[in-house]
N, C-alpha and C positions, 0 to 999 in steps of 0.2 A: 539432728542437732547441727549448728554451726559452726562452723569450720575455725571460724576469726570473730571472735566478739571487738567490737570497734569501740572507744570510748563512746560518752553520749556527748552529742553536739547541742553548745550551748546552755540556756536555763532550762531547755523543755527537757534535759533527760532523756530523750526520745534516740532511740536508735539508729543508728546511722539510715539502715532500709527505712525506717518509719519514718526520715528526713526527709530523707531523697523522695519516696512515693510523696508526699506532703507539697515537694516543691513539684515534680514534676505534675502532678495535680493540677497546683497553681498556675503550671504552662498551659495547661490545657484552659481554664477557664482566663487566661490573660488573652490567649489568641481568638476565645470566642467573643473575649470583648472588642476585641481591634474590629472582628469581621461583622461584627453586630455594628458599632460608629462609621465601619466605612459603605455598609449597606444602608444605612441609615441617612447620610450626606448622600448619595445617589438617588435615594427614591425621593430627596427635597427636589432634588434635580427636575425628576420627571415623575411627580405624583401620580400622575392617572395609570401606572404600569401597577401589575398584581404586586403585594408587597411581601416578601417573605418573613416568617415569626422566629427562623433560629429555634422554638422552643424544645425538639428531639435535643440540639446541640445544649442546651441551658440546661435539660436536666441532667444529661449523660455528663458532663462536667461538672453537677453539683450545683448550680448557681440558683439559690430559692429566693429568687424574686420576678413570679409570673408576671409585673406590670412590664417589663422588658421585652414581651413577645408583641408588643404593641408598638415598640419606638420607631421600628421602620418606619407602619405604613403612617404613622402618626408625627413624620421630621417631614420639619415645611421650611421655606426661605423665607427671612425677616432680610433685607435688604442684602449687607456681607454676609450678615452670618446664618447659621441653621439653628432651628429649633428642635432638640430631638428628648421629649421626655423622658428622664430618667438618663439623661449622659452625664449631669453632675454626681451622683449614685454611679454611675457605672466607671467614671473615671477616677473615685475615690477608690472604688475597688481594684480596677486597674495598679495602680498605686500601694494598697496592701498586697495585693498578690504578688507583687516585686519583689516585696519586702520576704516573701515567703520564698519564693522562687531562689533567689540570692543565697539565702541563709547556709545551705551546705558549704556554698562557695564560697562564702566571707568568712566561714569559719576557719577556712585553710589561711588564714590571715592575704587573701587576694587581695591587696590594696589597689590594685590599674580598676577591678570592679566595682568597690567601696566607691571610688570616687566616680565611676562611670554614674552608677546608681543615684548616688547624692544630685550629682550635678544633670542629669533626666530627669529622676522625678522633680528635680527644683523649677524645671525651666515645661511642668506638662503646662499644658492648656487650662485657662479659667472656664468653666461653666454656670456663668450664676444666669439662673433662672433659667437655665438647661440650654444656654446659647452655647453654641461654641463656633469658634472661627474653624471652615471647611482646612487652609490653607495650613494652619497649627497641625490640625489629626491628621492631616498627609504626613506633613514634615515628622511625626510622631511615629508612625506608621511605615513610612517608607525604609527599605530592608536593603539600599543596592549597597556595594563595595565602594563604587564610584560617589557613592553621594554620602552628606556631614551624619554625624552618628545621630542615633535615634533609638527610641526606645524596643522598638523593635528589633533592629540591630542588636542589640545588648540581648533581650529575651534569645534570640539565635544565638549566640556566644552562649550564654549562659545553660541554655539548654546542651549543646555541645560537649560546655565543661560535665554538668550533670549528669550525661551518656557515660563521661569517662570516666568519673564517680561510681557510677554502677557499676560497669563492669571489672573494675579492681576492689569493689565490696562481694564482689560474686562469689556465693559460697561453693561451686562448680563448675565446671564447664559442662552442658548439657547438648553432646551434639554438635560444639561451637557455639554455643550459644551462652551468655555469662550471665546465668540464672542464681536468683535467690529467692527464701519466703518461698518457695513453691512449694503447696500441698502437693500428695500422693499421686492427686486424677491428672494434678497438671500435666506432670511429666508424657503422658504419652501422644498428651496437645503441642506440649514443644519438639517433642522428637519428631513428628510428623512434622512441622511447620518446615522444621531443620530439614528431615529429609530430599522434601523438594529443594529449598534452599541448596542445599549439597550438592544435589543430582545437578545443576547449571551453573552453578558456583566457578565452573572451572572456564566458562565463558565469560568471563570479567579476563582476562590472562593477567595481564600485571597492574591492571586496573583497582586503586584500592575501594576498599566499600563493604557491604553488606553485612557489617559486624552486628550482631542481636544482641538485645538485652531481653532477659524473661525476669518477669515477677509476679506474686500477688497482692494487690490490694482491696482486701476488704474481701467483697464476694463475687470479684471477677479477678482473673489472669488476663496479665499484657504482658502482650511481646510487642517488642521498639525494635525496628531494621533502622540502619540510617543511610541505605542502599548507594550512595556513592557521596561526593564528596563537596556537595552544594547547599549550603546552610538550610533551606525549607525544603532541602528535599529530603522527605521525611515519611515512614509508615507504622503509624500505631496501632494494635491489635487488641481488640477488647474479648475478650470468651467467657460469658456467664450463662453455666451452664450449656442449652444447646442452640444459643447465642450470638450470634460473632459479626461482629462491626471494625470495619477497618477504615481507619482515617487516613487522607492520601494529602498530603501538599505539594506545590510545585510553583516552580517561578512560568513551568509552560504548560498553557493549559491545552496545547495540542498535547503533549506527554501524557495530561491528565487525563484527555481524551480518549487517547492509545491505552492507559491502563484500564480505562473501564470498560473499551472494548476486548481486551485479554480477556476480562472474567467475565464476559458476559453468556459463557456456555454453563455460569454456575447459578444467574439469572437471578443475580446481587439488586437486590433495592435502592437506588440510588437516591439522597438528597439532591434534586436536581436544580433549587433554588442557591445553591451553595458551589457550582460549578459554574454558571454565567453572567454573574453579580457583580463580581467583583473587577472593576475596568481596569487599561492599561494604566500602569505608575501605581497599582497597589501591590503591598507587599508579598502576594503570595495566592496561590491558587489553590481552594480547599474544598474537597468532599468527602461526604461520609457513605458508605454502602453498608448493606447490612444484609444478614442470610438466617434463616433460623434452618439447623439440620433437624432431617428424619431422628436420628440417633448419633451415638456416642463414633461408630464406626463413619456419617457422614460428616461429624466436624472433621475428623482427622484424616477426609479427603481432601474437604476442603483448604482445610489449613495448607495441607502440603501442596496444593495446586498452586495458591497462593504464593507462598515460597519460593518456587519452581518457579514463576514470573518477573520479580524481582530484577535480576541480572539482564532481562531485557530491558528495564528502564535507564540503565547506566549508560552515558554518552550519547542517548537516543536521540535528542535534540542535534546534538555534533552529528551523527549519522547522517540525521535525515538531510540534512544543512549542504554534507560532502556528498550528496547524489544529486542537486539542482543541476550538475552539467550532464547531466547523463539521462535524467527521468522526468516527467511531470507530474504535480503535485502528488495527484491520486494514487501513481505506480509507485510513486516512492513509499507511501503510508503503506500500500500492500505488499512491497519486497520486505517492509522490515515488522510486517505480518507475518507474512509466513516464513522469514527470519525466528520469528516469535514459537511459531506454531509449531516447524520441527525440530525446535528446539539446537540450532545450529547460530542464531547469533549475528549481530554486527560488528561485536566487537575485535574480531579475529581480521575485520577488512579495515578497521582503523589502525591496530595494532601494525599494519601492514602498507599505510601508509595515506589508505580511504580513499579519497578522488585524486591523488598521486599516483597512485599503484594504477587504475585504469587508465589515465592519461598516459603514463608512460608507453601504455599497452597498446593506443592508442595510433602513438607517435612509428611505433613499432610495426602496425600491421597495417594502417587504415590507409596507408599510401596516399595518392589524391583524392582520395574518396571523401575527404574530411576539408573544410576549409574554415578558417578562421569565424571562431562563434556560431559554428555549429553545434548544437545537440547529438549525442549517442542516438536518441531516438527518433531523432529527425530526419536522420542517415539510415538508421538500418530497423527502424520502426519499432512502435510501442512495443509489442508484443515480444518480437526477438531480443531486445534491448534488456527487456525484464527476465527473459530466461539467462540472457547472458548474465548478468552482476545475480543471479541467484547462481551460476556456477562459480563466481567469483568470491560470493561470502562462504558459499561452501567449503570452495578449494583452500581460501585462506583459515578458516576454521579447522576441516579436518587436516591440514598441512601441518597449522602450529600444535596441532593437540598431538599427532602420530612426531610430529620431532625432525618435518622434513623440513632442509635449507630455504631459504627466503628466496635465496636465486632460482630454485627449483619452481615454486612456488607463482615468482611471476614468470618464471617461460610459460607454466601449464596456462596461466591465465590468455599471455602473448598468444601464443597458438590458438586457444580457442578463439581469441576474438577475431584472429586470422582465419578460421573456419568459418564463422559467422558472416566478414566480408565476402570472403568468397562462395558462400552460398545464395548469395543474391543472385545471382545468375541461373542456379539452378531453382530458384524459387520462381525465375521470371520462366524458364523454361517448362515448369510441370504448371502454372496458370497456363503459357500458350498451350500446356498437351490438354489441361481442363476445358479450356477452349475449343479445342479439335474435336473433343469428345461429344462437344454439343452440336456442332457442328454436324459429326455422324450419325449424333439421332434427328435430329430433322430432314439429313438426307435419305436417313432410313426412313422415315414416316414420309416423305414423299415417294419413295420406290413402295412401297408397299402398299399405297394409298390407291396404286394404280391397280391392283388386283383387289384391292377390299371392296364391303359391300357399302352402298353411296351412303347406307345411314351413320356411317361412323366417319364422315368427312369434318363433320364440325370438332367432334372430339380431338381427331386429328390436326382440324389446323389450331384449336385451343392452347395442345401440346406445345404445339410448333413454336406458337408465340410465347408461351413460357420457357423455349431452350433460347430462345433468343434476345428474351430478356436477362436469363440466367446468363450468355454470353457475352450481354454487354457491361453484365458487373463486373465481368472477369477482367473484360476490358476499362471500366473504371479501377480497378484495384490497380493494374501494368501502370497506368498513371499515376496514380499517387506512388507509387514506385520509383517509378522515374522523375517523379520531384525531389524524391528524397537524392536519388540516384543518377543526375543528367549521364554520366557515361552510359550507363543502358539507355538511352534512348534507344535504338535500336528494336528492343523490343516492344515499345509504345505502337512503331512501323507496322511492326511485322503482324501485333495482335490486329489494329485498326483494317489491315490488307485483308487478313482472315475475316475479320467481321464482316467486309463487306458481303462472304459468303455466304453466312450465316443470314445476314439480312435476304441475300437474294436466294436465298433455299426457303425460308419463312414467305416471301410474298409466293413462291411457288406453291408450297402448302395451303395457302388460301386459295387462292385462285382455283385448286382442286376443287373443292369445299363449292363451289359456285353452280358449280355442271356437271352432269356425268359424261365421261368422254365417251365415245363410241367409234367405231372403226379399226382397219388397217392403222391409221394415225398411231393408235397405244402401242401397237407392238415397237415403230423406232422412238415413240418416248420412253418406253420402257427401259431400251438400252441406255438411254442419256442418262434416266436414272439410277440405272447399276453403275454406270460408268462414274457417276459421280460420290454414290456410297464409296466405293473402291477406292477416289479418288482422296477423300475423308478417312478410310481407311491407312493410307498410303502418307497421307499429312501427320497421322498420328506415329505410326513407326519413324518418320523422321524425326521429330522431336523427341520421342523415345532414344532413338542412338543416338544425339546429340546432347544430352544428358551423363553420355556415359564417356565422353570424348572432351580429354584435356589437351593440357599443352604438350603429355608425352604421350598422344593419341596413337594405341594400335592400331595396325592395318586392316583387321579384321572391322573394328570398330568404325572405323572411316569409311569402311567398302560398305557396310549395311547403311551408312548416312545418305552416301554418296548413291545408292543406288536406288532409296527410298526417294530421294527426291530428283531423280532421273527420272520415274514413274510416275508422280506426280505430272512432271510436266508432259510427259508420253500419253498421258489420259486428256491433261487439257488437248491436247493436241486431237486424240481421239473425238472427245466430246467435241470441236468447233466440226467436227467431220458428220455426227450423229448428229449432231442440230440442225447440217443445213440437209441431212437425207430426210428429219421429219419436216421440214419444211416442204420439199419437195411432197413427202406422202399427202400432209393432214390440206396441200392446197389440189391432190388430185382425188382425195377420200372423204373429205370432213363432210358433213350432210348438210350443216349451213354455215353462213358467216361465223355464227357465234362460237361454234364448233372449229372454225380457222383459228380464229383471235386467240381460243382459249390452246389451241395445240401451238401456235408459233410464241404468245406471251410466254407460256411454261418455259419450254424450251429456248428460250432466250435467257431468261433468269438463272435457268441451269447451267446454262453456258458460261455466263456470267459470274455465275459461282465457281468452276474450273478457273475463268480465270484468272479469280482473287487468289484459289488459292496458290494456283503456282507463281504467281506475283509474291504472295510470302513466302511461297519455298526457293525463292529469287533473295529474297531478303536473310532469311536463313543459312543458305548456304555462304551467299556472299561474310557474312558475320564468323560462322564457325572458320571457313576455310582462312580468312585473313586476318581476325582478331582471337583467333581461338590454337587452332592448329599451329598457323606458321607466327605468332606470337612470340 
């Protein structure tokens, strides 16, 4: 039974709910008319594109007159104007549905609508002989704040007012939800919808919005969110039976974009003629999806999915807007994806000040590392940039939800982004140790090359050439590092010095690969070649305990630095000593020339390799001991 019987409105008698569904009805087939004329002027535009027929949206709305799934592809240009069959029909109906749409509202004796209504419908557009001027159905049609009133314009107010109508005729609150007219089965449709709703509901914080209406009309249940506070931003919910179609509008059709991918794990049907149609300077952005569930138990997943998504569209467009100094385009779509995904929010980083709150943080930690019209991710790269502002909405999310200070709040942010500068160094230090690492397989694969049997030469120098290709990524990556990052210059140095080793251990590798050696000669190459694994060995421990070695550097820590790259240079030293004793052997042993060439090249190369790398343990140390240590 009902709660509040309401007078009846008007001569119809008709029930206040039997008004209101009547008008709000009306809304829906006035908007399908607007988006049916303004798709219709566009295909006059450019005939030869596929034309869309609207006809799902004509029936779902009630409108029984099938020659209107024809007006698209069939509006042509007559000089100014458009020819579009059936728009004088369709703007008379226009015009009755007003009349219907209004009526709850006029009855509250609304006089600012009475005459809004009078003096719109007085001044629509002539259609005789189905012409209509393009220039009129804009002016008709257009919805902004900033621009002269219009019919459209008013249909928003109106529908607005008609929300508020329902929800103070509600015969309950169901959930939060200001439900009336609901049969029995409804109820566990709304309760679910509500649930999700609830469950992120509290990710709006002082943001208003997401107020429901439920009802039924006829032989389906709708539920209306009006999710935040932007006149077309709007989502109507239809469930007939095991059913469910959701209409979405929006002034952004990135927004609209973004909602269709939220639901797309539910593998929603989308009108897709109804999403890319409608050009800049029209009213509003609309699509329809639609799901049929297995059963009773899968609409009322669905619903509640749905629900649950909601409070990600509030401010989304402001979001995306306040991360342009920080992200590029694609990172920003995907931080406030998986914003979406674990259910943690943007709203909590706007609440909190949005691209204020990071700037200050900014100002705070980035020291000269930042200069005027710089990018976050331009400095400290895409990747790291995106982890950080996802600690960021985090931190501001679960901060304001547990009740922690605002100042607290941004120190946690401040510090992290301070960790994040100052991990650049150590990012550039474990590339140089990834580097080193390659480095000692190739010098392994040449010491070892020397005892293998001659058919695995080729495999061997294959290898080679792929750790030294792999080596020189590492050294592409140090550079684009140090674009972002000119103070580490430094390590651009130090990697490029290393390389050269890495190159001259690789032509050593080949060259194995050529001939088999034989003699006295292999035993002092042999040494050159332990000497120089060792020596790779010895480069990697350095960079290892320079990793672990700040500004308030233990002694302990400093001494294993200090002594790793004391070794380094104690080998090259070694090695110019081994190179010139195989010289001496392979010119009194080798069996012929080519057997010379091939024992004094090797061992040249290897030499050579010694001594790049102590040339970057020259670069190294000089960096930690007086940019690092006494800093």
């Amino acid at each position: 039974m009902k709660t509040q019987i309401l007078a009846a409105i008007g001569e119809s008698e008709l029930r206040p709910a039997a008004r209101l569904n009547a008008a709000l009805a009306a809304n829906d087939r006035v908007k399908y008319a607007f988006s049916l004329l303004q798709m219709a002027l566009a295909h006059a535009e450019h005939p030869e594109q596929p034309a869309p027929t609207l006809k799902r949206e004509r029936i779902a709305c009630g409108v029984d007159d099938p020659d209107l799934d024809v007006m698209v592809a069939r509006a042509r240009r007559e000089g100014k104007l458009r020819r579009a069959p059936g728009a004088g029909r369709l703007l008379a109906r226009i015009a009755d549905d007003m009349r219907v749409m209004a009526a709850p509202v006029l009855a509250e004796k609304a006089a600012d609508f009475a005459a809004r209504l009078d003096q719109l419908l007085a001044a629509m557009p002539a259609a005789e002989n189905d012409l209509v001027d393009p220039g009129a159905i804009s002016a008709m049609t257009q919805a902004g704040h900033d621009r002269a009133d219009s019919l459209h314009r008013l249909v928003m107010d109106l529908h607005k007012r008609l929300n508020a109508m329902q929800a103070a005729l509600a015969e309950e609150n169901l959930d939060g939800a200001a439900a009336y007219n609901l049969a029995e089965a409804d109820r566990p449709l709304v309760s679910a919808f509500m649930a999700g709703l609830n469950r992120t509901a509290k990710l709006k914080f002082a943001h208003p919005g997401l107020a429901t209406t439920a009802t039924r009309a006829g032989a389906r249940l709708i539920i209306q969110n009006d999710i935040g506070t932007t006149d077309a931003h709007v989502i109507v919910i239809h469930v007939e039976g095991l059913k469910v179609s959701v209409t979405y509008t929006d002034v952004h059709p990135e927004r609209l974009a973004f909602f269709q991918d939220m639901l797309k794990p539910r593998k929603v049907a989308w009108e897709q003629q109804r999403t890319d149609v409608l050009a800049a300077g029209s009213a509003f952005y609309l699509a329809t999806g639609r799901i049929e569930a297995l059963d009773e138990a899968g609409a009322r997943s669905y619903l509640e999915f749905l629900g649950s998504r909601l409070v990600f569209l509030i401010d989304w467009n402001r979001a995306r807007k306040q991360l342009r100094g920080f992200l590029r385009g694609p990172d920003r779509l995907a931080l406030l994806s998986w914003a979406a995904e674990t259910e943690m929010g943007h709203r909590g980083f706007l609440e909190l000040g949005g691209a204020r709150l990071v700037n200050q943080a900014i100002e705070a930690a980035a020291g000269s590392s930042m200069h005027f019209g710089d990018r976050l991710c331009d400095v400290l790269g895409d990747a790291e940039t995106l982890d950080f502002l996802r600690f960021v909405f985090q931190a501001s999310t679960e901060g304001l939800l547990t009740g922690q200070s605002r100042a607290l709040i941004h120190d946690r942010i401040r510090v992290t982004l301070g960790t994040h500068f100052s991990n650049e160094e150590q990012q550039l230090l474990r590339l140089a140790a990834d580097h080193a690492g390659l480095i000692f397989e190739i010098a392994s694969l040449v010491r070892d090359g020397l005892q293998a049997e001659p058919h695995g030469a080729a495999k061997r120098a294959r290898r080679a050439r792929q750790y030294e290709h792999d080596a020189d990524g590492k050294v592409v990556e140090t550079r684009v590092a140090v674009a972002r990052r000119p103070d580490y210059a430094v390590f651009l140095r130090l990697l490029e010095a290393a390389d050269d080793a890495a190159d001259q251990l690789e032509d050593a590798a080949s060259l194995l690969g050529l001939r088999v050696l034989e003699g006295k000669a292999v035993d002092a190459l042999q040494i050159l070649a332990d000497l120089l694994v060792e020596g790779a060995q010895e480069w990697i421990k350095a960079l290892g305990h320079a990793t672990q070695i700040g500004r308030a550097a233990s002694h302990a820590e400093t001494e294993d630095f200090l002594t790793a790259i004391d070794r380094v240079a104690a080998i090259e030293h070694q090695a110019d000593d081994a190179e010139r004793a195989l010289a001496a052997s392979a010119l009194q042993h080798a069996s012929d020339f080519r057997q010379l060439h091939l024992f004094t090249s090797i061992g040249e190369r290897l030499e050579e390799a010694a001594d790049a790398l102590k040339y970057a343990s020259l670069i190294l140390h000089e960096h930690m001991l007086e940019d690092v240590i006494d800093a």
